[in-house]
N, C-alpha and C positions, 0 to 999 in steps of 0.2 A: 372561298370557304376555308378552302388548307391552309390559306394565310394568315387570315383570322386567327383560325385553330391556336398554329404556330407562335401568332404576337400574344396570345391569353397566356400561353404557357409561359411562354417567357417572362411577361409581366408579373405572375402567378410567381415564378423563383425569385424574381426580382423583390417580392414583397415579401418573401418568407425568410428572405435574408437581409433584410432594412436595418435588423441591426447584427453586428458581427464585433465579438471580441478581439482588443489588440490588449496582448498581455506580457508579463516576464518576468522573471525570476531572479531571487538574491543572489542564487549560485546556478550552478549544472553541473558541481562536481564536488563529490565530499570526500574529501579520503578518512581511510579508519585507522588511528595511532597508535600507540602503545597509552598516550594519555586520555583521548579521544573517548567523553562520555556524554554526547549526543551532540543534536545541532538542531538549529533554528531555521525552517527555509520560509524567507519574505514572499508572497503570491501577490501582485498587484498587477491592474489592467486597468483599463475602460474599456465603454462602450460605443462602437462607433455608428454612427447613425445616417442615412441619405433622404432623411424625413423627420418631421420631429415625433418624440417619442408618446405608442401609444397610450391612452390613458382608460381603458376597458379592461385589462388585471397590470397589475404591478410587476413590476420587473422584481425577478427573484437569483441568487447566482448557487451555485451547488460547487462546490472544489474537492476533489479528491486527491490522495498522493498513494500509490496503489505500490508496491513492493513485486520483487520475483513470484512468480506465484513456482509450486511444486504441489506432487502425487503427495498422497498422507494415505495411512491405514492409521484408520482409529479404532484402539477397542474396549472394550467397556470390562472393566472387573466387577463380581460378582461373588458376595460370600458364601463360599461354601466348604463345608467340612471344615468351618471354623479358618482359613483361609481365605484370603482376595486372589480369584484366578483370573483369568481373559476367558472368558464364556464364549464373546461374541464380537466380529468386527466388522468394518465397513469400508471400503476404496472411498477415499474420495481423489477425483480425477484430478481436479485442479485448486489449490488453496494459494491467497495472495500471503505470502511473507509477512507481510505489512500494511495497514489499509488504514486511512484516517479521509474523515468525509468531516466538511465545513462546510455551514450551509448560511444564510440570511434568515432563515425562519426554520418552523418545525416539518421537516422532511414529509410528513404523511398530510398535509395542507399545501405544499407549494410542488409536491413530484406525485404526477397518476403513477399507476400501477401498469400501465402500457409503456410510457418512459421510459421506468422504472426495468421492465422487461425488456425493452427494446435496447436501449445503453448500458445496462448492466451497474446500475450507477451504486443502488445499498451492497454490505458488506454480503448478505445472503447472496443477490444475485451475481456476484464476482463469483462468487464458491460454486466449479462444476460438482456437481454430485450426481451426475446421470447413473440411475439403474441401482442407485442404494435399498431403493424399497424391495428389492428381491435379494438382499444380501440379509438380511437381518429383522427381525420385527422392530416395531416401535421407531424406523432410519430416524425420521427427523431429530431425536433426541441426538442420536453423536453430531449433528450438525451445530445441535446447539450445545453441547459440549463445549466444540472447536472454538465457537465463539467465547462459551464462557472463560474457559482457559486463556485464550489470547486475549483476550479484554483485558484478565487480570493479568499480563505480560506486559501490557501496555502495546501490544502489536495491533490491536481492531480500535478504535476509537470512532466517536461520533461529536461532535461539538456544533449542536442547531444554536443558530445567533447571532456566529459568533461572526462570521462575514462582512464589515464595513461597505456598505454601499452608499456612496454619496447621491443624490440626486438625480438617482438610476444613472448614475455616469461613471463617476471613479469607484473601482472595488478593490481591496486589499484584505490580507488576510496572514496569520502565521499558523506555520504545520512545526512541530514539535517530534524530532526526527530523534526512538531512541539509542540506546549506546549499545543494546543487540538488535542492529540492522544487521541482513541479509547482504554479500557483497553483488551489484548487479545493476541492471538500470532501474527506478524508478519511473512510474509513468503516473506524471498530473496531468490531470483535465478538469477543466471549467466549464461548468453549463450555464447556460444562460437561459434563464425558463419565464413565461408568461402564460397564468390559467392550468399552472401544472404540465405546461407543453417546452419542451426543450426547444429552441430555435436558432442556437449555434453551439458550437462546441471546438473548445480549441484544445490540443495536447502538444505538450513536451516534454522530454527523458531528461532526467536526473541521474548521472555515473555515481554510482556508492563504489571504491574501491580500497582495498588495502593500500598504505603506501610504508616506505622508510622497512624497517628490519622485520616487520608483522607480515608485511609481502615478499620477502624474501623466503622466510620460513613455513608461510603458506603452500606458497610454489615449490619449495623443496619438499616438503613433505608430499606434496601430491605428484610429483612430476617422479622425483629422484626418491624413493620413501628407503629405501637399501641406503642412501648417502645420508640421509635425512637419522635413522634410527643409529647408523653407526657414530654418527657425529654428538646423539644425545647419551650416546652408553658413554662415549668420552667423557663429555661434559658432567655427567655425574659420576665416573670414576675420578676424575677429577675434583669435584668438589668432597667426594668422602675422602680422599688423601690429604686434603686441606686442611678439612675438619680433625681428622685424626691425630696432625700433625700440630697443630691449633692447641687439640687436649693435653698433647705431649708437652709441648710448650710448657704450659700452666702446672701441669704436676711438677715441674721440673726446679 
């Protein structure tokens, strides 16, 4: 009987994993320049399969490219006494930098809401906001603030469709990286759904770094900030002597 038990189960992961993502990426490292105003990253894979593929819901792919996330206080202005003040704010715990989700069809048709909750896959469920509703009336509204702002930043994005799926075999797809990226890793993943059910998922990091005289001056300001300010009072004592000298020049 144990052994039985034993071979169902095993068969049982054997069949929930029949098919499984091989995937990879144009880069895995983007540095940020002095000229550097965005980047393209390539997403392609297939799917690999130890049966042939089922035909009872359709193969669907979901891709995400999800940025550093950080803490945010959001607060809401309010006029009064002929004035815009901050009334009122809100913690949010955890907010992604950057979030762009690519999907094969329209997200509320091919991803349940237990998926959805379970993987953390739409932009809302990325965003910790634990315990807002006792910071503020009306929370949900700065949540969709956060979104409306960052949409219009180009930082939150959604693009249903737009996912190239051959054959339910080869998928490929392009993310649109823009030129205020977060410096940090990047983390894509790829789902693979059938009947609104996930049933593999693959991830890998993306290094966004500073590189050439912009990482230089980065790390000095933040490391050395005392060599960092002295070195810029120069540089524009410097440049007003130039100038000065420039005007004398010319009247001369």
């Amino acid at each position: 009987m144990i052994r039985a038990f034993m071979v169902a189960i095993c068969f049982m992961a054997t069949s929930a994993r029949a098919e499984t993502i091989v995937a990879g990426l144009s880069e895995n490292r983007v540095a940020i320049t002095a000229n550097f105003d965005g980047s393209e990253l390539l997403i392609y894979g297939a799917v690999k399969r130890e049966e042939p593929s089922p035909t009872d819901f359709p193969l669907d792919v979901i891709i995400t490219v999800e940025g550093p996330s950080q803490p945010l206080v959001i607060r809401r202005k309010e006029w009064t006494g002929g004035i815009w003040i901050n009334r009122s704010s809100v913690k949010i715990d955890s907010a992604p930098s950057f979030y762009a989700i690519n999907t094969t069809g329209p997200l509320e048709k091919i991803l349940s809401g237990t998926e959805d909750l379970r993987h953390k896959i739409t932009i809302e469920k990325a965003i910790r906001a634990v315990g807002i509703s006792n910071e503020a009336r009306n929370s949900p509204e700065f949540v969709e603030g956060l979104l409306r702002v960052r949409t219009g930043e180009d930082r939150y994005r959604v693009a249903e469709g737009i996912v190239q799926l051959s054959q339910e075999t080869l998928f490929r797809t392009d993310v649109v990286l823009p030129a205020n990226l977060t410096e940090g890793n990047y983390r894509v993943r790829i789902f693979l759904l059938r009947g609104g059910k996930v049933i593999d998922v693959s991830e890998n990091l993306v290094g966004v770094r500073k590189a050439g005289l912009e990482r230089f001056l980065f790390r000095l300001a933040h490391e050395q900030p005392l060599t960092y300010g002295l070195i810029s009072l120069a540089i524009a004592a410097i440049a007003g002597w130039a100038a000065s000298a420039g005007f004398r020049l010319l009247r001369s």
